[in-house]
N, C-alpha and C positions, 0 to 999 in steps of 0.2 A: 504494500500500500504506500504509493508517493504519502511524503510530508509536503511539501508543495501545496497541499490542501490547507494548510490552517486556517483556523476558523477562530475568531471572528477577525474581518478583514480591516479592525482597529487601526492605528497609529504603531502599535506596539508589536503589532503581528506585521505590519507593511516595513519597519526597520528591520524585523528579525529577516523578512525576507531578502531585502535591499542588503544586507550586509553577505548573508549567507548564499542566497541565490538571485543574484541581480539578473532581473529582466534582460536588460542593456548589454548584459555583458557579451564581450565579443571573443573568441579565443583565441589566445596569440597564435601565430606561426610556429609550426615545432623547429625547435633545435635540431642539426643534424641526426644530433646522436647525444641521448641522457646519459649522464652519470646512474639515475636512477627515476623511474617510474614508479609513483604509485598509483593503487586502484583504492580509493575511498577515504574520504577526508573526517571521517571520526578523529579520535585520540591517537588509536597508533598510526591512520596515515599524517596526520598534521603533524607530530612528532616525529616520523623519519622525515617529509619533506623538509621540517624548516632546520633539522640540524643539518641535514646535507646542505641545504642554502648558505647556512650560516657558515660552513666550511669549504664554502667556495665551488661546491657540486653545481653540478647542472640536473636540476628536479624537476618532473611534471608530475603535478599533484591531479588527478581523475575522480570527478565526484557527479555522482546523477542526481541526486537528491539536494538533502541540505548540509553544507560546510559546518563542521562540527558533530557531525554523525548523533547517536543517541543521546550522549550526554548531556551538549545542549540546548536539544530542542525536544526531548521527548522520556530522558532519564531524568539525570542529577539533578540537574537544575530547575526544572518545572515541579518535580516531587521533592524535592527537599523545602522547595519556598512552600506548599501549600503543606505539609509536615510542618514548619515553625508555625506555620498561621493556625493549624486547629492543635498542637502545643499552647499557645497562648488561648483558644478558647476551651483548654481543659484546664486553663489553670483559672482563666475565671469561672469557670464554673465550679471551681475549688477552694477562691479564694479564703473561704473562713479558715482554711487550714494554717494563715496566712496574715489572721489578725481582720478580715475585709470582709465586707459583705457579699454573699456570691452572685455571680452574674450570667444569666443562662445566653450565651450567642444562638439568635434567630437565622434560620436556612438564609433571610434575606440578604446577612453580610457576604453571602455564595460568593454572588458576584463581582464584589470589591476585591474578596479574597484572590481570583482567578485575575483580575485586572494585577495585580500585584505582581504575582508569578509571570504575567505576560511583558508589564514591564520589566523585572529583575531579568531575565533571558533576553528582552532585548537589548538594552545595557549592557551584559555579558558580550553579546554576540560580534561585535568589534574585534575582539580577542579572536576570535576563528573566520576573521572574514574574507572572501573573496581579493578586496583591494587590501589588506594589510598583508597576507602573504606575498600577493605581485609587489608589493614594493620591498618584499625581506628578501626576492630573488626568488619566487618559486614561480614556475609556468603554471597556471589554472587553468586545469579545461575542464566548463561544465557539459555535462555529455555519459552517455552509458558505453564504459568502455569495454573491450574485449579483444583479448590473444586473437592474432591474426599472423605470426609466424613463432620461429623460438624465440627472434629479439624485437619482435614489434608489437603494437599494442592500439589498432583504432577506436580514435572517438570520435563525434560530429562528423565524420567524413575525412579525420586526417588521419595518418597513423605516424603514429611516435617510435621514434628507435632506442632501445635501449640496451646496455650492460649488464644494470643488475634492475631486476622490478619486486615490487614488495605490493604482496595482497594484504589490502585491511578493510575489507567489506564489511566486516562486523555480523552483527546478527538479527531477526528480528524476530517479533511472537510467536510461539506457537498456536495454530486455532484447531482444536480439536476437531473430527469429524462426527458433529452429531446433527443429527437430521434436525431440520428448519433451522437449525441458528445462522447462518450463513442469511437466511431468508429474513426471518428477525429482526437481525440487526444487532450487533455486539459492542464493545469496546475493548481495546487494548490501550497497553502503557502509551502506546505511538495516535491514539486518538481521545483517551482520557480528558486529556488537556484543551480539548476544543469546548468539553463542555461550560457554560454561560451560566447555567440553571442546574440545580441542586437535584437529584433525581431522591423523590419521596423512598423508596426501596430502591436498593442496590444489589444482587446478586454478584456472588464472587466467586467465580471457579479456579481454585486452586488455593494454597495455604501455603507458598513460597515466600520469599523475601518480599518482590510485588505484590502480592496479594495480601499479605499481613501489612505491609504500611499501607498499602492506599486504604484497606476495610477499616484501619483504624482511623487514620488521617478524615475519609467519609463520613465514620462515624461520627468522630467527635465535632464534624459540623454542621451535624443533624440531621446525618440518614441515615434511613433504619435498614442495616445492613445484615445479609444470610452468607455465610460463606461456606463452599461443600467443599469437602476435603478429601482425597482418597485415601488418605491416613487416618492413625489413630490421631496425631497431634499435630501442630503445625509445625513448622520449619525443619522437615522430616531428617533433613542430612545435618542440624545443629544439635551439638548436645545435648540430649536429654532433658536435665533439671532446665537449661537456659528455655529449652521450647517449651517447657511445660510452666516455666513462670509467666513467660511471654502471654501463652493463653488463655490462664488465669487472668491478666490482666485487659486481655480483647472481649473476653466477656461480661467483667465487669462492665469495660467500655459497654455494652449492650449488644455486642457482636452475637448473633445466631449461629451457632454451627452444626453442622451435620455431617457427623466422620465417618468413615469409613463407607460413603458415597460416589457418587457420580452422576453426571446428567444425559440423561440416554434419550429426550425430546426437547425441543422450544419449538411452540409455537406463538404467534399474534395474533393479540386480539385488538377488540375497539380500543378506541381513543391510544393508540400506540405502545401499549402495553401488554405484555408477554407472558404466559402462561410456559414455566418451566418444569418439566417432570425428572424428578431426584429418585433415583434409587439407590437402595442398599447394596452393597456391592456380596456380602454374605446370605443374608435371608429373600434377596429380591423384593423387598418390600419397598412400593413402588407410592408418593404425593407429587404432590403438584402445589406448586407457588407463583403467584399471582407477582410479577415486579413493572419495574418502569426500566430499569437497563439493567445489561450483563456485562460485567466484564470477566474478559478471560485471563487468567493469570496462571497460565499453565507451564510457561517456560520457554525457552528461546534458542530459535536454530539459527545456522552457522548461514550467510547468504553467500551460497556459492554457485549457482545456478548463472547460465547468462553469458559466461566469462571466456568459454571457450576453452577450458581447459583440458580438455583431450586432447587439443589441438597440441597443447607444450606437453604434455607427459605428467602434468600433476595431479596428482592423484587425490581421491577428496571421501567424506563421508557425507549425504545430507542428513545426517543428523549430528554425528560427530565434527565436520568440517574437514578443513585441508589436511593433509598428513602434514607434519611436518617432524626433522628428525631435534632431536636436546640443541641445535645449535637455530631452528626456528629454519630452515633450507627444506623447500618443498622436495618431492624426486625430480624436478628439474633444478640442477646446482645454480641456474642462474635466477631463479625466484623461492623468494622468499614469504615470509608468513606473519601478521602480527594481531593482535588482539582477539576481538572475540569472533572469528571466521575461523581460526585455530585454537583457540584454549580453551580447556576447560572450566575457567574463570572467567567470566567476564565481566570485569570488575575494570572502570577508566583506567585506576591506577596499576593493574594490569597491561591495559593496553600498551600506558608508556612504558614501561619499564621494558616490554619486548621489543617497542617500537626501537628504542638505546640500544639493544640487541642485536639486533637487524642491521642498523645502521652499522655498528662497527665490524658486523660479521660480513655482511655483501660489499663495502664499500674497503673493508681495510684488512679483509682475510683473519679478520677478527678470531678467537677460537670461545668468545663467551657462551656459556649455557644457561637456556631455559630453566634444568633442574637447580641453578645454585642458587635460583629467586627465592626470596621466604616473603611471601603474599598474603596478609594480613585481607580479611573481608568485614563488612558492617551490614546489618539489616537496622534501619532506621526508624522501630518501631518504639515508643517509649514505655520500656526499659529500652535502649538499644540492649542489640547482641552482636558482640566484636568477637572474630576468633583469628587466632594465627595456629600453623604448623599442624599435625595429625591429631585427629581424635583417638579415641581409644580401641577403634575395629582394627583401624588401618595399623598399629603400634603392635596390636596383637597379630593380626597378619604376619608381620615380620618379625616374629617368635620374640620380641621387647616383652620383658614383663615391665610393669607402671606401678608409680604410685601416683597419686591426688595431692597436690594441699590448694585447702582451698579459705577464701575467709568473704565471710558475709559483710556488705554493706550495710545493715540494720547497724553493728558495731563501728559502725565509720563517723566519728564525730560531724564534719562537713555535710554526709549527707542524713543524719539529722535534723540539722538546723534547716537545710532545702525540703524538709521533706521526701527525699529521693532515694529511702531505704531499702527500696528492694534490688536486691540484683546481688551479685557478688563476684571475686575476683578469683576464680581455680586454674592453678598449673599441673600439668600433667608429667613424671618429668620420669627419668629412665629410673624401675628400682634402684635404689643404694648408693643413688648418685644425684647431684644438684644439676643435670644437664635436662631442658626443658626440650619437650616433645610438642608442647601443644600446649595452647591454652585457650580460657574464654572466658569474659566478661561480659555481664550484663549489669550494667547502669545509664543511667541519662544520657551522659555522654562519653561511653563506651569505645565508640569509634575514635576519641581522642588517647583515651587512655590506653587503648592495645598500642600503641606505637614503640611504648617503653621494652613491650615484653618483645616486639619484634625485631629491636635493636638488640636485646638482649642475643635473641635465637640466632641473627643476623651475624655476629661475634662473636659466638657463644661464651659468651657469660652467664653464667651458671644463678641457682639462687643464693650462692651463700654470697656472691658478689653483689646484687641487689639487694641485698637485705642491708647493705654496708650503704648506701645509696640515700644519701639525707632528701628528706622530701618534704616543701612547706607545711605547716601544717595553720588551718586545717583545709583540708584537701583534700579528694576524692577519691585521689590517685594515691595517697598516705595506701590505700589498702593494697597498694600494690607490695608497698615495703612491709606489709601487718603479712601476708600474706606469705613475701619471703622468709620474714620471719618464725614464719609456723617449722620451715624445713629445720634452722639454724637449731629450734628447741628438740625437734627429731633428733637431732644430734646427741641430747645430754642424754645418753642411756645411764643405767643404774650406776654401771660402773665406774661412767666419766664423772655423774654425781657424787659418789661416796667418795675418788676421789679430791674433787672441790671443795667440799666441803671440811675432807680432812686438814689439805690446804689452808684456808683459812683460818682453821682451829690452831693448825700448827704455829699459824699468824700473828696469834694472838700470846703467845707466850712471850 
């Protein structure tokens, strides 16, 4: 589905487009011959094109859509702004916690809210746009490109030659195939955002990352939201305790859930409203619910379709995406691979990190790898839940025995006095030893605080080093150091006690 469409055709939507995809624009003449081609102007293409620029490469940067790929026009940036906005209208609806009288926010503020998010993106969109790359030295051609030998690459009618080319096409939704929704009418993350008007019931298919912030984020601005899960709980692939606090707290929100379901009809009825049939995915036990919209939050494939890839020898999955080998090199050595077309992450701060990959492995015979990244992820629901490094399957897989420490925020002075007790700080780390495997947090602002433990895994620094580690206090993040500390006191076994103790006794004489 083109972005091209955004709606409403505002001031704020006519800058995002003018920056991102200008009408006007005309495509330069190609180069004889690139240093380096890319296919998709998301995160990891804008990141390989403009360091290549910046080092003096000859870049053509390839985008059919819009300049800034998901992030910012249909991810980060549009869901994160309307996430702080019904943050702030669950705290006024909380304020007595807080000393204040509470304040319930009416659907009416919908629309301001959505004005908001449309400004803050287009504001952003400067940063990714058409004329700021042409003047950093990258070639832009807007146009749907595609392999047309081993070293060339057409778009709009030209074709580009190149050395080395890097694919970052990215990804987009998945839409299930269930009869009438197609017919219906749905919403994804990449159409969410057009809406004006507050939809009285919201149906939600799926209980991913997506799907658990927008049902909460919805929520809390006063829609009354169902969400069907094919699981027992949500955030199926996070740890345990972290998904099962998270849900605890989407129900409180007012969230509806229905687990261990699926949606196997929609049909429409009058006044534009959809008749959704839920079944049990065990007993077949089969309702129907009456909503105003769907959205689908089921998960997201790799866009490799289009590109002509058979033609160069590159090999692909559509569901899994491009192969590519630990150094990010498709099976043709002269094309490469970066963000979420290839990983299994697909997380921005993924993209860049491969996009620095790429660039120094096709352009400078680089030998960096994929495996050395430690990639920290965030779901933006509040509590957040932040994790870095393996969970406890994958550790077990590979015959690791583990231990846990872990330390509750309820005891965390700072988040007392916020009110923002629940969550807590657990590292996962190899038995018998202070070397961390994994870890995860759930707090406020969780996605802040994994960054410590990712520095840590990054340089492996152990816990008995963090524990050593002064941290302001009072602070959030204090429980990262209460936490290492939990290992430090593992330490005083019986024996190391009785002798300390004798120690000091002996002291005192």
């Amino acid at each position: 589905m083109s972005r091209l469409s955004l709606s409403p055709k505002d001031i704020y939507n006519q800058k995002l487009l003018s920056n991102v995809h200008p009408e006007d624009w005309l495509n330069p003449e190609p180069e004889p011959i690139y240093n380096l081609v890319v296919i998709g102007a998301g995160t990891a293409g804008l990141i390989s094109a403009i360091i290549t620029a910046s080092l003096g490469g000859k870049v053509a940067l390839i985008e059919k859509d819009l300049m800034g790929g998901d992030c910012l026009n249909v991810g980060c940036v549009p869901s994160k702004s309307i996430i702080k906005s019904s943050r702030i209208a669950h705290t006024l609806k909380n304020a007595w916690l807080y000393g204040f009288e509470s304040q319930q926010v009416t659907k009416s503020a919908f629309p301001k809210v959505m004005e908001r998010m449309r400004r803050i993106r287009a504001n952003l969109s400067h940063n990714d746009s058409v004329k700021r790359y042409s003047q950093l030295g990258v070639d832009v051609f807007l146009g749907e490109g595609c392999f047309v030998g081993d070293n060339a690459v057409q778009v709009d009618g030209k074709v580009l030659k190149f050395k080395k080319a890097v694919l970052a096409t990215g990804a987009r939704a998945v839409v299930p195939d269930i009869p009438g929704l197609k017919e219906s009418g749905y919403l994804t993350n990449e159409t969410i955002f057009n809406l004006e008007k507050l939809p009285e019931h919201i149906l939600v298919i799926g209980s991913g990352p997506i799907g658990c912030e927008l049902s909460q984020a919805l929520s809390r601005l006063g829609a009354r939201v169902t969400m069907v899960k094919k699981y027992s709980r949500v955030l199926p692939r996070e740890d345990i305790e972290a998904a099962e606090l998270v849900e605890g707290v989407l129900k409180k929100d007012g969230i509806e859930m229905l687990s261990e379901s699926k949606v196997v009809e929609v049909k429409k009825i009058k006044n534009g409203k959809k008749v959704v049939s839920v079944q049990k995915i065990k007993d077949k036990e089969r309702i129907n619910i009456e909503t105003d919209e769907i959205l689908v939050a089921t998960g997201r494939a790799p866009n490799v379709e289009g590109l002509n890839l058979d033609v160069v020898g590159v090999e692909y999955d559509l569901r899994k995406g491009i192969k590519v080998n630990d150094f990010l090199q498709t099976t043709n050595k002269n094309i490469y691979a970066a963000g979420d077309c290839c990983l299994k992450w697909k997380f921005t701060h993924a993209a860049e990190a491969t996009a620095q990959i790429v660039v120094q492995n096709a352009l400078f015979k680089g030998r960096k790898r994929l495996s050395s990244l430690v990639i920290p992820w965030c779901t933006y629901t509040d509590p957040e839940v932040a994790h870095v490094g393996m969970y406890e399957e994958e550790a077990k897989s590979k015959g690791l025995a583990v231990e846990y420490f872990k330390f509750d925020l309820h005891e965390n002075d700072r988040a007392q006095t916020e009110s923002e007790t629940l969550g807590f700080v657990k590292v996962m780390v190899k038995k018998g030893t202070d070397k961390i495997l994994g870890a995860t947090i759930v707090a406020a602002h969780a996605g802040e605080m994994i960054n410590e433990l990712t520095i840590a895994m990054t340089y492996n620094l152990g816990l008995r080093k963090l524990a050593k580690v002064i941290h302001p206090y009072p602070t959030q993040s204090e429980a990262i150091k209460r936490m290492a500390s939990l290992y430090q006191k593992s330490r005083l076994t019986p024996l190391v006690a009785k002798i300390l103790k004798w120690w000091l006794k002996f002291q005192r004489r």
